[in-house]
Backbone bond lengths (Angstrom), bond angles and torsions (degrees), N, CA, C in turn:
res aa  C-N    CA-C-N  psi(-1)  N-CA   C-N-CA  omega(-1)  CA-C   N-CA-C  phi
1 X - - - 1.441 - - 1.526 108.18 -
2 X 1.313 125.66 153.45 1.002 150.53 -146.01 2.038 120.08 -131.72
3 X 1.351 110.61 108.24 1.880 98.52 178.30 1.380 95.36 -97.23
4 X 1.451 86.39 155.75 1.869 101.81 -174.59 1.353 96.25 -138.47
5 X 1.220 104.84 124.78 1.407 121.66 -178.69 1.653 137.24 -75.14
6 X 1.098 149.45 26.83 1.528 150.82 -131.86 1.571 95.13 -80.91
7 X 1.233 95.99 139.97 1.727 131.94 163.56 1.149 125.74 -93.88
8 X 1.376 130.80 80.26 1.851 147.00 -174.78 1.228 102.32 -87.43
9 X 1.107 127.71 144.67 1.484 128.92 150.03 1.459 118.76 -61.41
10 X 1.448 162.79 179.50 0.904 131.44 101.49 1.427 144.61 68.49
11 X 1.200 90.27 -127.64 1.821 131.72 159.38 1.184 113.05 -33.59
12 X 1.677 115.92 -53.97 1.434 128.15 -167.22 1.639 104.22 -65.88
13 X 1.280 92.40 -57.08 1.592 107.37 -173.04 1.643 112.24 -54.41
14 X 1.727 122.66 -34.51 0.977 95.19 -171.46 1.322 120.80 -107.68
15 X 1.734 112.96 17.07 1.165 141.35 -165.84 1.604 84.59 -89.94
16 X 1.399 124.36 -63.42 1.494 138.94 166.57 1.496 111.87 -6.10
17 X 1.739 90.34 -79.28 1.168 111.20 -166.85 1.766 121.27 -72.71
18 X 1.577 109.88 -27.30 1.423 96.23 177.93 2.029 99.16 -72.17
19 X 1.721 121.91 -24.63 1.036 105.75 -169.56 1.416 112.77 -65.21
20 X 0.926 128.22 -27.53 1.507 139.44 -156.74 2.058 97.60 -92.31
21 X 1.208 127.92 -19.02 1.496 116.13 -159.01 2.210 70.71 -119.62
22 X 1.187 146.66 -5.10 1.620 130.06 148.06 0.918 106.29 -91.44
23 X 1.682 142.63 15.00 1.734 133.88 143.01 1.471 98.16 -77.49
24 X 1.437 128.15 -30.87 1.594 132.07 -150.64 1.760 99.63 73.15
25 X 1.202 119.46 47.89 1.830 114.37 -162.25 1.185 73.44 -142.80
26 X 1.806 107.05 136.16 1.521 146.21 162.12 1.255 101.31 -71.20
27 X 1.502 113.16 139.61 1.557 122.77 -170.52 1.600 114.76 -75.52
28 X 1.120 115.09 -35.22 1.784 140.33 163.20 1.589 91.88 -30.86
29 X 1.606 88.65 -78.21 1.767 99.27 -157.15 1.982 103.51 -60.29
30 X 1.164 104.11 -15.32 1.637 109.92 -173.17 1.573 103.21 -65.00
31 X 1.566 103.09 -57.68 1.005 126.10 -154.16 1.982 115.29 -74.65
32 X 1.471 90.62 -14.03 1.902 109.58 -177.69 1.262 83.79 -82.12
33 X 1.202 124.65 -70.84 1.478 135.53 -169.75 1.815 112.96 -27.34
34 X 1.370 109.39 -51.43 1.512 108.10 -173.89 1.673 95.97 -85.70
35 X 0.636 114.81 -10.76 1.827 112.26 -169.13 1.685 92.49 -84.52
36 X 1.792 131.69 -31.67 1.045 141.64 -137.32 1.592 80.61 -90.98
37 X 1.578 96.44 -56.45 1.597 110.32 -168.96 1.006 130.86 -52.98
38 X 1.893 113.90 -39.49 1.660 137.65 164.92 1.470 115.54 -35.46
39 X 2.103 100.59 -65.87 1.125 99.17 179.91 1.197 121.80 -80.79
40 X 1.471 143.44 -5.40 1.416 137.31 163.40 1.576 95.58 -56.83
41 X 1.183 115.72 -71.76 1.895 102.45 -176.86 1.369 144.04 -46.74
42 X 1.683 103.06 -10.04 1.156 128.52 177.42 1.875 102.89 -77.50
43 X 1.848 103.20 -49.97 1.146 96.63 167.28 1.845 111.59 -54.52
44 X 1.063 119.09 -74.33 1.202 125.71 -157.98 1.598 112.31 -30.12
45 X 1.862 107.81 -51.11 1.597 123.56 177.83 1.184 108.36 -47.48
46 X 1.330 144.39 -16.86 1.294 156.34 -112.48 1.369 107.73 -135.19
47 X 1.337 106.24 -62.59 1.512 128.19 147.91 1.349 126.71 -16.71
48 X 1.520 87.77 -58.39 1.668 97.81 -148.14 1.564 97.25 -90.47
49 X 1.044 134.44 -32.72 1.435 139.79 158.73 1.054 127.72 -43.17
């Protein structure tokens, strides 16, 4: 396993974080999730070309 580091301003972070704790959703698990989603479409774009 692997840490990944992100750089927020601020703002970003706590814009982030109140969105993620009115799902009741941990920012970790938020944040695998779109990374999961990115690279599935990356496959898909990939594909289709």
């Amino acid at each position: 396993m692997k840490r990944l580091n992100v750089i927020l301003d601020d703002a970003e972070h706590k814009r982030f974080k109140l969105a993620c704790v009115k799902q009741g959703r941990d920012m970790t698990a938020v944040l695998k999730e779109l990374i999961k989603q990115f690279v599935k479409a990356q496959r898909v774009s990939k594909k289709r070309h």
